[in-house]
N, C-alpha and C positions, 0 to 999 in steps of 0.2 A: 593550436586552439582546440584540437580535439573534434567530435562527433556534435557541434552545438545544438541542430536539431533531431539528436536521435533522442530516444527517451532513456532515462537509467535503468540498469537491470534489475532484476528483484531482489539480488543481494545489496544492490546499495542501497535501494530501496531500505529492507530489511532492517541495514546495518544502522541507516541514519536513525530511523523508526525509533529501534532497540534503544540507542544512546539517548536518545530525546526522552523514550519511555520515565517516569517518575515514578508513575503509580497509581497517575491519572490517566492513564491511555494515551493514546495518538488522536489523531484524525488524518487520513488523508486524502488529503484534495489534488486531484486530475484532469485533467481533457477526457473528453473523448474520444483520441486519436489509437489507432491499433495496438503500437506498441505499449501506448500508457495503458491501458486499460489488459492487454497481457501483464504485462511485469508488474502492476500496480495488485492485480488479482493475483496475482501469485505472491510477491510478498503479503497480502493481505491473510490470504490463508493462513502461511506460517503465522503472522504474526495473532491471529486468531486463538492458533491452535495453544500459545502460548501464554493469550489473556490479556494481549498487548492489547489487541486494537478493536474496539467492541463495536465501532460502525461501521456503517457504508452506506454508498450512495445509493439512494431509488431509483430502482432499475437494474443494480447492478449484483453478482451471484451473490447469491447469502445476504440478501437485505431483508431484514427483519428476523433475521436466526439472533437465537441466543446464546 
């Protein structure tokens, strides 16, 4: 059954992001739980850096960066 409540890494993260991406961006929605909120921020950068994912949550690093 695997890791059920561990959270995904930032490259699955990333990878699912990527494939979903169209052209309209992402969104993505998290817990507040440690690990989500590591891996969720770190793919969120990359995917940033890329133009994928232009929000984020209040509160959270780079909210309100353009």
């Amino acid at each position: 059954m695997g890791n059920l409540f561990a959270s995904p890494s930032a490259q699955q993260i990333y990878n699912v992001a990527k494939t979903a991406h169209n052209g309209g961006g992402v969104l993505l929605g998290y817990g507040n739980y440690a690990g989500d909120v590591l891996h969720f921020t770190q793919a969120q950068d990359r995917l940033r850096r890329e133009g994928v994912c232009r929000l984020a949550k209040e509160g959270s690093p780079g909210y309100g960066a353009s």
